[in-house]
C-alpha positions as CSV (number, residue, x, y, z in Angstrom):
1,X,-0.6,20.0,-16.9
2,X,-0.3,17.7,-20.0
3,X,-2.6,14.7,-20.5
4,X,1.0,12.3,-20.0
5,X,2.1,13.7,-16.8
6,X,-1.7,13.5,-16.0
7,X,-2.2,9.5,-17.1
8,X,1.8,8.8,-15.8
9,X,0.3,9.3,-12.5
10,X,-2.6,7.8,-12.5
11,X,-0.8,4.7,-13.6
12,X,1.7,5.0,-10.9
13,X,-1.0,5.3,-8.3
14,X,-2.4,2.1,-9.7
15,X,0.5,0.1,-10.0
16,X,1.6,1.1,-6.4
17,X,-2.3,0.5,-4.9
18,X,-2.0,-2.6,-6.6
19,X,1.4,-3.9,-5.6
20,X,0.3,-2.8,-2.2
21,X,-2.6,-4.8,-2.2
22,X,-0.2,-8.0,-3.2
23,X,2.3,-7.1,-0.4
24,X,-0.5,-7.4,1.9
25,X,-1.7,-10.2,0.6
26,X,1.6,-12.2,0.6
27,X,2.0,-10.8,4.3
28,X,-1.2,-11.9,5.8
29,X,-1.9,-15.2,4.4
30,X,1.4,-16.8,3.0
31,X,3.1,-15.6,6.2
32,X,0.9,-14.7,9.3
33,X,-1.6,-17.4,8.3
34,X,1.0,-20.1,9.1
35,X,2.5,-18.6,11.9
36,X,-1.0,-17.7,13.9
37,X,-2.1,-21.3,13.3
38,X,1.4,-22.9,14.7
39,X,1.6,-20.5,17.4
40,X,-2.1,-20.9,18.5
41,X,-1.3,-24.2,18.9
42,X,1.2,-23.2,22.0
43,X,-0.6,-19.9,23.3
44,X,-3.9,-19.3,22.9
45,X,-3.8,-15.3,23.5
46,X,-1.2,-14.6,20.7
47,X,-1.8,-11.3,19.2
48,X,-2.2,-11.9,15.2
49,X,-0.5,-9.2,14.3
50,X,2.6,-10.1,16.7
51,X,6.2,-10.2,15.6
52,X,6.2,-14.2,17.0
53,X,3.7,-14.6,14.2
54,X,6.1,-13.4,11.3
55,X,8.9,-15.0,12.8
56,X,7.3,-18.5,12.8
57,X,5.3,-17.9,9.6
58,X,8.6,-17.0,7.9
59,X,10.5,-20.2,9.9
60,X,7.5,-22.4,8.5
61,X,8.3,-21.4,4.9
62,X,12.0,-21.7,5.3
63,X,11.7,-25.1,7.0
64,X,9.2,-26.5,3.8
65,X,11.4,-25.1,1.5
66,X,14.6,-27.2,3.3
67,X,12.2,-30.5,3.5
68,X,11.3,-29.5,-0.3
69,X,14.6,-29.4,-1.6
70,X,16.3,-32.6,0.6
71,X,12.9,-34.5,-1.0
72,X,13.5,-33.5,-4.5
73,X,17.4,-34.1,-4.2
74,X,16.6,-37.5,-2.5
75,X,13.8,-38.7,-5.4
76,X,16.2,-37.4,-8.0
77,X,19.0,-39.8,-7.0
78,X,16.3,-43.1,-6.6
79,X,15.4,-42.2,-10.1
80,X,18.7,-42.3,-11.3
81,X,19.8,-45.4,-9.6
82,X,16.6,-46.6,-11.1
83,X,17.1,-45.8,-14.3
84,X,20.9,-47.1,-14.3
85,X,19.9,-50.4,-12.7
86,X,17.3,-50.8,-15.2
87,X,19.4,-50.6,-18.0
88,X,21.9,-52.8,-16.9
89,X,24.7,-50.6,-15.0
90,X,26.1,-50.5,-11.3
91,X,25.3,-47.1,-9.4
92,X,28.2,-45.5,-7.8
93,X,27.1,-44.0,-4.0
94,X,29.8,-41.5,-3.6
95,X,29.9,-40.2,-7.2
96,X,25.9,-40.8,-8.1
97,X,27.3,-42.0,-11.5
98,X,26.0,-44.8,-13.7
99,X,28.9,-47.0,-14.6
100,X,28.4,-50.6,-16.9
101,X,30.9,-53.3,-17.6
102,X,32.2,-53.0,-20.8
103,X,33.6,-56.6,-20.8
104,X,30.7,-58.0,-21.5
């Protein structure tokens, strides 16, 4: 067996022992952390390793990522009537547009 075949598997091994080692890591504590602390909170006898517990863990990142994203899109637009205001304009609600009076 050449020395490539030979160090092409070993890196394969390592690459897959390692991206296993990330899966799990993802899966227990990003996902089944969350969920076993919300659903502790409603049953004390869940089983950690239940499918409740992915299914609520998986629900908790969704629902961040919806409050995330309404924040984000909310801030934006107080920054931007801010900034129009600021420099003199009138902020449009239905377009989110800066217009200014040019007749002055």
């Amino acid at each position: 067996m050449p020395i490539g075949d030979i160090a092409g598997e070993l890196l394969g091994g390592a690459l897959r022992a390692v991206g296993s080692v990330i899966v799990e890591v993802v899966l227990e504590i990003a996902i089944r952390g969350p969920g076993y602390l919300i659903c502790r909170q409603f049953k004390s006898d869940i089983d950690p390793d239940g499918g409740w517990v992915v299914v609520v863990g998986v629900m908790f990142w969704v629902i961040l990522g919806v409050i995330g994203y309404v924040s984000y899109s909310y801030l934006w637009t107080q920054l931007a009537m801010d900034r129009c205001l600021d420099s003199g304009g009138a902020f449009n609600d239905q377009t989110h547009a800066c217009t200014r009076d040019q007749g002055q």
